[in-house]
C-alpha positions in Angstrom: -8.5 -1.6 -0.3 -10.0 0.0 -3.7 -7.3 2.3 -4.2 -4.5 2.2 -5.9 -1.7 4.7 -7.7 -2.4 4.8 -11.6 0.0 3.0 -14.2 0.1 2.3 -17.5 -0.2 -1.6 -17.5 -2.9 -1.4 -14.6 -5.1 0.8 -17.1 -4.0 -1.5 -20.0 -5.4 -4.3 -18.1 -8.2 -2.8 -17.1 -9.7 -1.3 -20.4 -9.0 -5.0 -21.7 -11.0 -6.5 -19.3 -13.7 -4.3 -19.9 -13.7 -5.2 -23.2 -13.9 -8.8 -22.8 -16.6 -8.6 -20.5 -18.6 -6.7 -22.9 -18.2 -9.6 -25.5 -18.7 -12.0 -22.2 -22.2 -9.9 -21.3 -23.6 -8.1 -24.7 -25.3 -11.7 -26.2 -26.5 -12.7 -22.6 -27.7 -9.4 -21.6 -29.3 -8.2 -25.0 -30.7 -11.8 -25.2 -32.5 -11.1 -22.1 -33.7 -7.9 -22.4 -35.3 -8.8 -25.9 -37.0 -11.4 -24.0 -40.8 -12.6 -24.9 -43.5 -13.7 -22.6 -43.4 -17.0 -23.8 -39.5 -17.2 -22.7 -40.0 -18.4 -19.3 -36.4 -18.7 -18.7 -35.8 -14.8 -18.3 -37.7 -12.9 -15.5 -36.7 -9.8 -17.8 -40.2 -9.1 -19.4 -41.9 -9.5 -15.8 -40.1 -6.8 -14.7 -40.5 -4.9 -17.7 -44.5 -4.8 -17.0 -44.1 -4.5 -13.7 -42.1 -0.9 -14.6 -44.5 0.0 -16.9 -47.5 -0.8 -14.8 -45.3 1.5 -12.1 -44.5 4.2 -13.8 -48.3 4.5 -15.4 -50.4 3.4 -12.5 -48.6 4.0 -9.2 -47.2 1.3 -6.4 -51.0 -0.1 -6.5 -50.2 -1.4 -9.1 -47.5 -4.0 -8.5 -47.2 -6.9 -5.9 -46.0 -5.6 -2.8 -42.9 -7.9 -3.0 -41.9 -6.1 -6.3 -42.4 -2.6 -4.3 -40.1 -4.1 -1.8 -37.1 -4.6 -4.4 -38.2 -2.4 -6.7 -34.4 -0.8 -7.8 -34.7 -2.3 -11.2 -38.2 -1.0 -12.0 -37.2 2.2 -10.9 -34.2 2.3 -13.0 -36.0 1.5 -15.9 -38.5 4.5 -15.5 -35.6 6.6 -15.0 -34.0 6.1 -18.2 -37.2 6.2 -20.6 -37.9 9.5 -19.2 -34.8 11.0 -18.7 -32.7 9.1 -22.0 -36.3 7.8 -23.6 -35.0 4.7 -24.2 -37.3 1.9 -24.3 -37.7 -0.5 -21.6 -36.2 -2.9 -23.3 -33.0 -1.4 -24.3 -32.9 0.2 -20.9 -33.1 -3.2 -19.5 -30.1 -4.0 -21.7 -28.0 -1.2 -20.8 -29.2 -1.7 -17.5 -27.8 -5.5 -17.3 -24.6 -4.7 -19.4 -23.7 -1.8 -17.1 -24.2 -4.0 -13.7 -22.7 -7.0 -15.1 -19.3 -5.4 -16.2 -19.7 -2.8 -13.3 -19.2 -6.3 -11.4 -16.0 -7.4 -13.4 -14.7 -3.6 -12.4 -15.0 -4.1 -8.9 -13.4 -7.6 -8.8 -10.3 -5.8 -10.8 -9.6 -2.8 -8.3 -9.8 -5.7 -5.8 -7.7 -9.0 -7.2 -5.3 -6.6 -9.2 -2.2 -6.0 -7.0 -2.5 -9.3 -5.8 -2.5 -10.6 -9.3 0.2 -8.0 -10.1 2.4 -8.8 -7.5 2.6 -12.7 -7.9 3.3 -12.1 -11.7 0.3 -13.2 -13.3 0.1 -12.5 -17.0 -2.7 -10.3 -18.4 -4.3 -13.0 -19.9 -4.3 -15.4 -17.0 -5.3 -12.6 -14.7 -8.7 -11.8 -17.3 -9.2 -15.4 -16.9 -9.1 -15.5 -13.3 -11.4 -12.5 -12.8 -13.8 -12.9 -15.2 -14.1 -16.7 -13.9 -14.9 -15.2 -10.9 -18.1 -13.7 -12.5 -19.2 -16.3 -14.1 -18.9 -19.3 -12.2 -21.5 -21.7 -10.7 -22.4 -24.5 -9.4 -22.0 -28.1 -11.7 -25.5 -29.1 -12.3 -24.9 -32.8 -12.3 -27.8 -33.9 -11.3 -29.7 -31.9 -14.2 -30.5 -34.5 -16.7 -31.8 -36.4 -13.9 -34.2 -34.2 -12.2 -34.5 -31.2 -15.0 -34.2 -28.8 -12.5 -31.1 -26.7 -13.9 -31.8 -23.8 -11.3 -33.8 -25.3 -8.1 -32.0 -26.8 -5.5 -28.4 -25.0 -6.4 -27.1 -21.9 -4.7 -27.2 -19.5 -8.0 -24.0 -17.6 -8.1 -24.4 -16.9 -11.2 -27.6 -15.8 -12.8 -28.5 -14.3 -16.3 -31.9 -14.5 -16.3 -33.0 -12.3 -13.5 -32.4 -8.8 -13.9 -32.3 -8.2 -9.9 -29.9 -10.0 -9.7 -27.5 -8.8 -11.8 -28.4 -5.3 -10.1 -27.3 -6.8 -7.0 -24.7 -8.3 -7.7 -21.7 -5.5 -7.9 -23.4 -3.7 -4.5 -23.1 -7.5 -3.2 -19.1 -8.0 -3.7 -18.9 -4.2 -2.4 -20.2 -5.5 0.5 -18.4 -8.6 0.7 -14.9 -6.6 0.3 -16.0 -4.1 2.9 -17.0 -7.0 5.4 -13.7 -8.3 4.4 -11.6 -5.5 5.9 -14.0 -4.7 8.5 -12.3 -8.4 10.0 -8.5 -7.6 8.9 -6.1 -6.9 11.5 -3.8 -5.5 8.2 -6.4 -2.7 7.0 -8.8 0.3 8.6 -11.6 1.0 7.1 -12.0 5.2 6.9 -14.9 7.2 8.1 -15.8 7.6 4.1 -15.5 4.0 3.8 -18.0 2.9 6.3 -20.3 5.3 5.0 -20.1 3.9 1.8 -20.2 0.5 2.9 -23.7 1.6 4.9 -24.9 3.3 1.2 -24.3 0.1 -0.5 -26.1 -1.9 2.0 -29.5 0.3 1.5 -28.8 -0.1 -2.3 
């Protein structure tokens, strides 16, 4: 599954890869983080208050539908006190680190496959990192104006728990994946994991 033996192009590849999705992330992610009240496109700042707000007055002080999800806020408070970051940069790390965490995952995963049919590097990069950024069309956007409702979101920049989900979400899909193959066990460690992810 997510193992393989070590070689030289396989970490060539993959320390490229990294690198382009850093250029692909840092504007979108920084961008975000940087966000102002007044930018109702990012939920970024929301979350922000919502950390603060947790971290100074308790889980009485948030809605009880931002205690239910509440990974982001609590990742936030971690790294001000432990790193004292600000929130902001900390919710720019934060989003950097999932989002190219995400690109990693897809990599351990598509890379013999891609290695074995003879894909070239740069075909392979684009294949991957299309993965992580594709969405739907929004044809129907400069009808209706509604860029986001109505589309199954994929892809989303603006919302910070989502980009927190979304590696722990292809984890999951890729265990699901071999928990169906008739070609590949899943290991005791590997189930375990699989349930870890879930709660995350």
């Amino acid at each position: 599954m997510l193992r393989h033996t070590f070689d030289k192009e396989k970490f060539f590849f993959g320390f490229l890869l990294i690198l382009l999705a850093l250029l692909l992330y840092v504007p979108t992610s920084y961008s975000h983080s940087y966000a102002r009240p007044a930018d109702a496109l990012s939920d970024f700042y929301q979350h922000m208050r919502w950390a603060i707000s947790l971290q100074k007055h308790g889980a009485d002080s948030i809605p009880a539908f931002v205690l239910a999800h509440s990974g982001w806020e609590v990742l936030l408070i971690f790294m001000n006190n432990w790193f004292g970051v600000s929130y902001n940069f900390a919710g720019f790390i934060g989003a950097l680190f999932f989002s190219v965490l995400a690109v990693f995952i897809l990599f351990l995963w598509f890379y013999p496959t891609l290695h074995e049919t003879g894909q070239t590097v740069w075909s392979s990069a684009v294949i991957i990192l299309g993965a992580c950024i594709a969405a739907p069309v929004s044809l129907l956007w400069p009808l209706d104006k509604l860029l986001y409702l109505g589309y199954i979101g994929i892809t989303s920049y603006h919302s910070p728990t989502m980009l927190f989900l979304k590696p722990f979400a292809i984890l999951q899909f890729v265990y699901a994946y071999h928990c169906f193959s008739d070609t590949y066990k899943l290991k005791v460690w590997q189930i375990i994991a699989a349930a870890l992810v879930a709660v995350l």
